[in-house]
N, C-alpha and C positions, 0 to 999 in steps of 0.2 A: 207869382212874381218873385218871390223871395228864397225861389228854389235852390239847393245846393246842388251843381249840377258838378259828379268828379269826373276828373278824368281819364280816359283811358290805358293810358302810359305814366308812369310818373316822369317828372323831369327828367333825371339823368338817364331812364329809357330811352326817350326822345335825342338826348343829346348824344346820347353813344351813336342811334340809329345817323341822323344828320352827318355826325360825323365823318361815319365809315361812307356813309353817301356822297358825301366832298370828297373825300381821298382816292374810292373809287373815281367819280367823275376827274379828278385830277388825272391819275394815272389813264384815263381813258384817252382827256384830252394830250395827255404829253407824249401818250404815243399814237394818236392818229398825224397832231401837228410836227411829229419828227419823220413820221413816214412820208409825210406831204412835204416837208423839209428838204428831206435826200431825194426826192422826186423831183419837186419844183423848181429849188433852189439850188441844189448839189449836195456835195458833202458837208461845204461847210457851213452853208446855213440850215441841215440838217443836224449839224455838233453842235451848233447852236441854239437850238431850239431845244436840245436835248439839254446842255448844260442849265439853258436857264430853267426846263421843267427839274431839274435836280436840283436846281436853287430852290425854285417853288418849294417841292417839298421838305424841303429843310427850312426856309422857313417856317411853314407850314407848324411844323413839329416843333422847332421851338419856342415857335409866338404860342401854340398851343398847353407848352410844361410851362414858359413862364407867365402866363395868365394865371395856369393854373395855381402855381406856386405865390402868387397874391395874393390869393382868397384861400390860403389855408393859413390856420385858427396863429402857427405859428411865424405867420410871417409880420405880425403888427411890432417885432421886435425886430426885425432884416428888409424894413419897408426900401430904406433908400439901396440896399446892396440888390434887391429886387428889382426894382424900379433901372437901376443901373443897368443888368443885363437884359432887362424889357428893350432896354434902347441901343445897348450895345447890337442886338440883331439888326438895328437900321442899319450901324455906324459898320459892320462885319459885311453886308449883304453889298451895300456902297463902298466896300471896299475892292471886293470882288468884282463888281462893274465896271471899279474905273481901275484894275486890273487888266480886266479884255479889252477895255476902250483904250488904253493906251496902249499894252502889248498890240494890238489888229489881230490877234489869235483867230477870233470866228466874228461876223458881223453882231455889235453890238442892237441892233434893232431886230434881232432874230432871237439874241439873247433874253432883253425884255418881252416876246413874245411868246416864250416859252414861261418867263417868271412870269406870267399873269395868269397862267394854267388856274389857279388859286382864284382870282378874282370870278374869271369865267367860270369854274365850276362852281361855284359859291351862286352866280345869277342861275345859273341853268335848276339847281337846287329851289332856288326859291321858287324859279318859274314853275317847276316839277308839284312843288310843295302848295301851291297858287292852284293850281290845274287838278290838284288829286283830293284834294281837302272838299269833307264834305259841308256842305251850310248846315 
């Protein structure tokens, strides 16, 4: 009962592997749905989907440095300058949106379709992670 049972990865093992496994499934997902894009929709709800999978990943990467940059030893001294640019990627991403939603550049519902590459690969992961995990 009182066994110490360790584990096979240490944490940030784990968090690397996860990692590259989302960015893969990202880029997997932003380029089949831009193929299906310029197939289905045309060109331009194929620039679409492509721009917002470039949103995605840019998101992506800096919600990822500025996480990280919160939880390092020297950040309890640049919490609010931190904290600022955590939010600042909302306030930058919604800027860019309502960019294309007001230029009509490329359909803005193709746009978010492409930014959500991130969330979907993020479920596919888990479900992957759900399915492969042994009891």
């Amino acid at each position: 009962m009182g066994e110490d049972i360790d584990p096979l990865t240490t944490e940030s093992t784990a968090s690397t592997i996860s990692n590259r496994a989302i960015v893969a499934a990202m880029f997997v997902l932003i380029t089949f749905g831009t193929i299906a894009g310029f197939i289905l929709g045309g060109r331009s709800f194929g620039a679409a989907v492509l721009t917002g999978g470039i949103l995605s990943v840019i998101n992506y990467f800096w919600l990822e440095r500025s996480t990280r940059a919160l939880f390092e030893n020297r950040a309890a001294s640049a919490t609010t300058l931190l904290a600022a640019k955590y939010i600042l990627r909302y306030v930058a991403i919604g800027a860019v949106l309502l960019l294309i939603y007001l230029t009509d550049a490329v359909p803005i519902a193709a746009v978010i379709l492409g930014l959500s590459a991130f969330a979907i690969a993020v479920v596919f992961q888990g479900l992957k992670n759900i399915f492969t995990s042994s009891f």
